[in-house]
C-alpha positions as CSV (number, residue, x, y, z in Angstrom):
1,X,0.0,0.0,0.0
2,X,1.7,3.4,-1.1
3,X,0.4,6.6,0.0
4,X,0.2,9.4,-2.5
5,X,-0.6,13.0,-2.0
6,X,-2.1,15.8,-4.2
7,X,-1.7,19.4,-3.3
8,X,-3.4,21.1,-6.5
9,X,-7.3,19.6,-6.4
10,X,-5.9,16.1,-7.8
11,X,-4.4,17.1,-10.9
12,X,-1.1,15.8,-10.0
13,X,0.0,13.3,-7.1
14,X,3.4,12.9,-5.3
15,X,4.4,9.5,-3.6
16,X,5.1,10.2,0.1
17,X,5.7,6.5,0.7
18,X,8.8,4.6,1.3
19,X,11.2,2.7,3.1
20,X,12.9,5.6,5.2
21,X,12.1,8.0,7.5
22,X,10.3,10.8,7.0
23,X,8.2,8.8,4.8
24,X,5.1,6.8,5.5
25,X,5.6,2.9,5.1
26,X,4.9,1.5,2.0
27,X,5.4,-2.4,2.9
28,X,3.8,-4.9,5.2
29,X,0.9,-2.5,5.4
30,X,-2.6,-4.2,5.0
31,X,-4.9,-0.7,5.4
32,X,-3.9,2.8,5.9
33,X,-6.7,5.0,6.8
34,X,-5.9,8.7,7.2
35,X,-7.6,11.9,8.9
36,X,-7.1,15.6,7.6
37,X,-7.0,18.5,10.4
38,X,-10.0,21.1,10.0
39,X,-7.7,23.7,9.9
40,X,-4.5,25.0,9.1
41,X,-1.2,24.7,11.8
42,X,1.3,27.0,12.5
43,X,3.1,26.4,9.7
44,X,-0.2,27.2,7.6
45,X,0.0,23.5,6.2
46,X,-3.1,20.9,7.0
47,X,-1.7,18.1,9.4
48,X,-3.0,14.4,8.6
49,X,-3.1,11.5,10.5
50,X,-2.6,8.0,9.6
51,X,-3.5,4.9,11.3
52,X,-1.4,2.0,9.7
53,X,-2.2,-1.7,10.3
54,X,0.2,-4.5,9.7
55,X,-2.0,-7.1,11.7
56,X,0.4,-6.9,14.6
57,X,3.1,-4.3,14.7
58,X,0.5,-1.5,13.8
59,X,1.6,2.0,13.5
60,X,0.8,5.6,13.8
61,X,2.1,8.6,11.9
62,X,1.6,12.2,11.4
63,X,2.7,14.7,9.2
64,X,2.5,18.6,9.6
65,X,3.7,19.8,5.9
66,X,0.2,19.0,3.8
67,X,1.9,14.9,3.6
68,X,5.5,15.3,2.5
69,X,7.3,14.4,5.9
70,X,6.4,11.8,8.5
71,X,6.8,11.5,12.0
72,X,5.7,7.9,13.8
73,X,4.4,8.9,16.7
74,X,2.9,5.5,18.1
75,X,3.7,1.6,17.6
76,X,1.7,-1.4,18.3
77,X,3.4,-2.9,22.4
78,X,2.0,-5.2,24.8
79,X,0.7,-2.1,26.6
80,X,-0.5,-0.1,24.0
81,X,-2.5,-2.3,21.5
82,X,-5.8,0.0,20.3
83,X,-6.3,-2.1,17.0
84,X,-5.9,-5.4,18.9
85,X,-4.8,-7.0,16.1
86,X,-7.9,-6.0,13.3
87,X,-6.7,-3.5,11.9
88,X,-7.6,-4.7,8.7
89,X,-11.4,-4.7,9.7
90,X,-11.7,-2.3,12.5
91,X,-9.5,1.0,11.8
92,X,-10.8,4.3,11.7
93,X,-9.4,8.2,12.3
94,X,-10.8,11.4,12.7
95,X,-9.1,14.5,13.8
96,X,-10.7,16.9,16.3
97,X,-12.1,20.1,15.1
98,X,-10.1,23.1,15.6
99,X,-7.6,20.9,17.8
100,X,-4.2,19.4,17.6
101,X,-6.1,15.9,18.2
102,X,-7.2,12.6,16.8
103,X,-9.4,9.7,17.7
104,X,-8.7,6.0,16.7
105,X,-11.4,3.3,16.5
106,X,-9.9,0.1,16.6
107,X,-11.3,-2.1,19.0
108,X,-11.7,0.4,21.5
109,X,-11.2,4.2,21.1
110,X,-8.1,6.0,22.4
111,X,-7.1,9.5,21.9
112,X,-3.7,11.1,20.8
113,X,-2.7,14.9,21.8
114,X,0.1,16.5,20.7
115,X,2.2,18.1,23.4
116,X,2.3,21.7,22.4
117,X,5.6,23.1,21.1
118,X,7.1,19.6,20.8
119,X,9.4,19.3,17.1
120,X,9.2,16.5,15.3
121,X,5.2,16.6,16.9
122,X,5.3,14.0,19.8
123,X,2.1,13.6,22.0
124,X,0.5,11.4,24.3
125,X,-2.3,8.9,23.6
126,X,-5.3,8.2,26.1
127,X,-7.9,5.5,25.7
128,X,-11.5,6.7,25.8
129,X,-13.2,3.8,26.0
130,X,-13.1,-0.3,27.0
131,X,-15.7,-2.4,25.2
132,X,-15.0,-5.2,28.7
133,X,-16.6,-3.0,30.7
134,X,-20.6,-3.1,32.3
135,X,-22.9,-1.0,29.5
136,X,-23.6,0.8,32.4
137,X,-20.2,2.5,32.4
138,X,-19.8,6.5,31.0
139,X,-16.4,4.7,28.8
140,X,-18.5,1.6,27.9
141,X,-18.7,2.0,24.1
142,X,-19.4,-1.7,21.9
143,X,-16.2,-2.7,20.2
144,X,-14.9,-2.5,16.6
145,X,-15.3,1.4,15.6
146,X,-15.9,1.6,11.5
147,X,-16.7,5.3,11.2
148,X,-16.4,8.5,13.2
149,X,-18.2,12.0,11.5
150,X,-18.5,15.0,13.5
151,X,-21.6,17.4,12.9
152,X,-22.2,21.1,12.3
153,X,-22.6,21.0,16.5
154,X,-19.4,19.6,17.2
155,X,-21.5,16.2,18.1
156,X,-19.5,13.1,17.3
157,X,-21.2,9.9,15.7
158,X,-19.6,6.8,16.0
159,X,-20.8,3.6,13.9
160,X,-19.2,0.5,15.4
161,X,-20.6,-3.2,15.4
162,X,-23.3,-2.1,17.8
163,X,-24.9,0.5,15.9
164,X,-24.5,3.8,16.4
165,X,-23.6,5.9,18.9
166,X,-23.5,9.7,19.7
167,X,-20.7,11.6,22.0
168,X,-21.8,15.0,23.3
169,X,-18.0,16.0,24.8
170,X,-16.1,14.8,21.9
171,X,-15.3,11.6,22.7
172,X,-14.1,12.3,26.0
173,X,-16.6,10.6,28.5
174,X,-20.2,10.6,27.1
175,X,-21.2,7.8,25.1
176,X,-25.0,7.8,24.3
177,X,-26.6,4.3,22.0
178,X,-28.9,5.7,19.2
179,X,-30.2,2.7,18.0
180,X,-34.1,3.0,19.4
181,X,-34.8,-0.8,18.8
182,X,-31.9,-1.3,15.3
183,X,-32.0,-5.0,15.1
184,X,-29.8,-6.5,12.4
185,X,-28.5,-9.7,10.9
186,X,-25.2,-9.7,9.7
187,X,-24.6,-12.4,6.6
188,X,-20.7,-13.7,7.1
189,X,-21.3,-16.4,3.9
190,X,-23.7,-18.2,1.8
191,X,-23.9,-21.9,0.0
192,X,-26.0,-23.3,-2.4
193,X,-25.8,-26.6,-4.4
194,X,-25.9,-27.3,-8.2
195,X,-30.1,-27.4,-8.0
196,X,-30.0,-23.8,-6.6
197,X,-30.8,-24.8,-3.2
């Protein structure tokens, strides 16, 4: 998987990918997904975020140039694990509005903050929620996280494999079910023989 980055409305596009730092991996990668800041840094360039699984090893980059440098910023350990090992089917990003932040939805949802002032952009990562936990809990939130979108409000909407879900305090510790009775079936495979049966 190579990442490739356009900064003229897609009319050209420049491989940021490689093999060294400061470029994003381009091997061993199953998915990359990425995130776009919703506004400009101090350098008057868009910082993105990308959440890069390997199915073990996973990794964590950002870059603060519009793409064209990359800093790794978190790695997969036996104490910091948010993908859990499916990345490949349970990796999402979204950056905060307005902030130097991201969420991840891997199995759980953890957040990363940059510490202010820090070059290259070093931060700190918390996790928000534990899918073990009673669904009683304030951090209780149904595991595997396939979409985050944030609304005009600032109201984040989380679709994971329990339906959806709606955070008033951006992700921090309100997780509200909005699924008012969604019942689902979910089709892994199908079989039939030569007769169409």
């Amino acid at each position: 998987i190579q990442t490739f980055v356009s900064t003229d409305g897609g009319v050209t596009f420049t491989n940021v990918s490689g093999s060294t730092p400061p470029q994003i991996p381009n091997s061993g990668m199953l998915r990359i997904e990425y995130a776009i800041s919703t506004t400009k840094n101090t350098n008057n360039m868009w910082t993105i975020y990308a959440s890069c699984s390997k199915g073990s090893n996973d990794e964590f980059y950002t870059s603060e140039d519009n793409g064209q440098t990359w800093y790794l910023i978190g790695t997969e350990t036996s104490f910091f694990d948010p993908l859990e090992g499916e990345g490949g089917f349970a990796n999402i990003i979204t950056a905060v509005p307005g902030q130097e932040k991201f969420l991840l939805g891997g199995n759980d949802v953890w957040l990363w903050e940059k510490s202010i002032g820090t070059v290259p952009p070093f931060g700190q990562w918390y996790q928000k929620t534990m899918s073990s936990l009673p669904t009683s809990s304030p951090v209780y939130l149904h595991e595997n996280q396939h979409e985050m979108k944030w609304d005009q409000n600032g109201i984040l909407y989380v679709g994971n494999d329990g339906g959806i879900v709606k955070s008033f305090d951006g992700g921090n510790q309100s997780w509200i079910p909005h699924n008012r009775g969604y019942n689902v079936t979910q089709f892994y495979s199908v079989a039939f023989n030569k007769y169409g049966h």
